[in-house]
Structure formats: C-alpha cells, structure tokens
N, C-alpha and C positions, 0 to 999 in steps of 0.2 A: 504494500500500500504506500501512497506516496505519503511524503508528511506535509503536518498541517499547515506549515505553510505553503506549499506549493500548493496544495488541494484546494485552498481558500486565498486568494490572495485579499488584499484587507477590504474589508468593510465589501465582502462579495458573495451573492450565494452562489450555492455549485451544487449540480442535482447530486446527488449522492442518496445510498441507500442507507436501512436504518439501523445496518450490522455495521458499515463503511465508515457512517457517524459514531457510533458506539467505538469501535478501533481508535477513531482518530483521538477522541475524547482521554485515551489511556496517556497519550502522547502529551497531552496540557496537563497529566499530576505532576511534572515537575517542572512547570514554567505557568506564569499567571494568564487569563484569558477568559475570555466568557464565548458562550456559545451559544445556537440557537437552532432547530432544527423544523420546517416548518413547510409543508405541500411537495414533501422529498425533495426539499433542499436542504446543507446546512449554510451555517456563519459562524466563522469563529475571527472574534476582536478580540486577536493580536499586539494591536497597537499600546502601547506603554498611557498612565492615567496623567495627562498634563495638570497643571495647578488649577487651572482655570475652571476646569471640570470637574477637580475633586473639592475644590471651593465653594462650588455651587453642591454639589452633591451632600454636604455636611450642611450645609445653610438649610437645604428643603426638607432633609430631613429632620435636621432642628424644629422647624416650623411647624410640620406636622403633629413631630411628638408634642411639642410644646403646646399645640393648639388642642390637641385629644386631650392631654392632661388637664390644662385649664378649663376645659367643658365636661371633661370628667365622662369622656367616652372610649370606653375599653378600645385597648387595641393590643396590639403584636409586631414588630416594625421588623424585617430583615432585608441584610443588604447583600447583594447578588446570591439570592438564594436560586437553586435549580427547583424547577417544576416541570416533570415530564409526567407524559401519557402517552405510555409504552408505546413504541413503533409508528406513533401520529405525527407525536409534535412534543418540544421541547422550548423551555427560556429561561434565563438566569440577568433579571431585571437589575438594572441598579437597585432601586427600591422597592420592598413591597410590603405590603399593611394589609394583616386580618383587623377589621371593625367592627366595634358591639357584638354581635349574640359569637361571632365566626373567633372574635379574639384569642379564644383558649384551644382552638378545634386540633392542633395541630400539637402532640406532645412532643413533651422533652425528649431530644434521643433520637429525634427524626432526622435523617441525613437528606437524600433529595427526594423531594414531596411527591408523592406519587399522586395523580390527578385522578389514576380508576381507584385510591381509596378518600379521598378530601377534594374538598373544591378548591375551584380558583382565589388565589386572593380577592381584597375587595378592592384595592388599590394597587396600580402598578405605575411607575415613574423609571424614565427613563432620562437619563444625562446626556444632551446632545452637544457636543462642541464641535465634530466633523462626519455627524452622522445622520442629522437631521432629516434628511431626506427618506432615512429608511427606516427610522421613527416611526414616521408619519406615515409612511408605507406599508411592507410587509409585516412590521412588528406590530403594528395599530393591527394587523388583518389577523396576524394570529396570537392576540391578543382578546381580540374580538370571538376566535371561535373557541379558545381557550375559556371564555364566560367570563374576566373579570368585569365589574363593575364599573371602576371608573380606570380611566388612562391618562398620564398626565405625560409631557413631553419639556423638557426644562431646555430652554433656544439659549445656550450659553451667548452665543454672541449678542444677542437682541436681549438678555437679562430679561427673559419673561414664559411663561408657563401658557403650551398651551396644550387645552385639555379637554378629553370626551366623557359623555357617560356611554357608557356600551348597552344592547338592550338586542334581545333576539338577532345576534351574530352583525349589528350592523351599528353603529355610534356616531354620535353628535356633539359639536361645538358644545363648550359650556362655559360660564364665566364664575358661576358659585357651585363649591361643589356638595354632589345629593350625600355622598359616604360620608364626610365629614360635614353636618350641617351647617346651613347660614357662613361657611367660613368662603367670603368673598377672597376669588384668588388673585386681585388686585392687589390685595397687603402683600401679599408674595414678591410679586412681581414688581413693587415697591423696593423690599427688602434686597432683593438680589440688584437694583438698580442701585440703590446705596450702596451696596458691597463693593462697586469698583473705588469707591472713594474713601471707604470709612472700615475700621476691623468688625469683626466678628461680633467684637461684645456690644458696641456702638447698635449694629444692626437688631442683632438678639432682646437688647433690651426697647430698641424700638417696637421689638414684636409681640414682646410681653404685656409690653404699657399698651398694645393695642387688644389685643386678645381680652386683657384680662377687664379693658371696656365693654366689653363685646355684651 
C-alpha cells in the first residue's frame, strides 16, 4: 500500500476503500493527523497546526464551555475525537459537544465512538485556516448524514463562525444557535475579532461579562 502521504496529498480526497482506509490509519499512530473517511473516499490532514488556528480553536472552545456553564447546561466537550460507523463513514472534528439529556451518553473508557452503538454529537466545529472550502463542502455533507445537530465552521481568516443547524440529512444558515440556546453567535464572532489585537484573558473576560448578562 502506498503511504499516506502519497495516497492523500493534502487537504484531498482519494477514492479509497474501507480496508485501504483502515491500513492507512495504522501509519498516523506515530505521526499527528486527523482523518476522514466519507462516500469511499478518504482525507487525511497532514499539514502541521499553525498559531492562528490553534488560537482560535482554544478561544471557541473556551466560549462554549464557558457559555454551557454559565446557563448551566450539561455538556461533554472533546477535541478531535474519532466517530466512525463501520465501513460508511468516519470524522475526527476539531471540536465536538454532547448537550443536555446526550451529555453523559458516552462513558469513560471509550476510545473511538462507535456510531452503530451512540449517536452523533450534538455539536460539531471545525477550525478552518486553509480549508474552508471543504468545511463547507464534503465535511458539512457528511456531517449532515452523520445526524449531528448543529455545525459550526470557524473562517480563521474573516474571524467569524459560520454555522448550520442540520435537520433530515440537509442544513441551514443560522445566526443563534438551537443546541446551545438564545447564545447569539455574534458574541463569538466579536471575541475572535478582538483576538487579533488583545490576549486571551482581555477576550475571555469580555465573554464572561457578557454571558453572565445574558
């Protein structure tokens, strides 16, 4: 089999089968990478995490937890956790969140979340610095048949969040989202525009003092 960088070059999918995928996958336990496997293709991102993008990625996810907590609505937060459903389709999100009743569903000691025993998260968030396009694309689609909830897409460049709710395999623009209620994602998208000028704590506490008006 070839290796996985030749098989994939970056940010590409490549029809590949569901054994071909499973092979390649052994070859990323001793190098970092996420992967994806999705209508007998895969994707495996390769590419090293720039500042810019792990920058935002800690900020959203800040916000989230921050905002669950202060409304005092259970959750679960993990970060590129893998979710397959054997021989379908695979994803390993930047971000993902069980919400309210789903928070606990998944116990301790689970390694990659099997989808024919748990459902899909309720939130899935994805880090886009030079990938946006397929965000928005193939990952929205098998994200979509995957059944998460809601999908959020964070446009590193443009500092702003944009985000669907998903609903019988097909999803729509949103600006507030339904998982986490009344949380306008304009405060976000505020937050991450401050970031290019101000630290972390600067930001963070602006998000507090707003939440905690909410």
């Amino acid at each position: 089999m070839k290796p996985v960088s030749t098989l994939n070059p970056p940010q590409t999918w490549i029809a590949t089968s569901w054994e071909d995928y499973l092979q390649s996958l052994d070859q990323l336990e001793t190098t970092s990478g996420k992967s994806y496997y999705y209508q007998h293709h895969s994707y495996f991102d390769m590419s090293p995490i720039g500042s810019d993008h792990a920058c935002d990625h800690s900020l959203v996810n800040y916000a989230v937890n921050l905002y669950a907590t202060i409304q005092q609505i259970d959750f679960q937060s993990r970060d590129n956790c893998s979710y397959r459903k054997l021989g379908i389709r695979e994803a390993q999100p930047d971000l993902s969140y069980y919400i309210g009743q789903q928070a606990d569903l998944i116990p301790y000691g689970t390694s990659i979340i099997d989808l024919d025993e748990y459902s899909a998260p309720d939130l899935v968030i994805e880090i886009a610095k030079s990938s946006l396009a397929d965000d928005l694309g193939n990952k929205r689609l098998l994200y979509e048949e995957m059944g998460v909830k809601e999908y959020w897409v964070v446009d590193v460049e443009n500092a702003r969040i944009i985000a669907f709710k998903i609903f019988e395999q097909g999803s729509q623009r949103i600006q507030t989202s339904l998982v986490l209620p009344d949380l306008d994602l304009k405060i976000i998208n505020s937050a991450l525009q401050q970031s290019r000028h101000h630290n972390h704590r600067v930001v963070c506490q602006s998000l507090m003092s707003q939440f905690q008006s909410l």
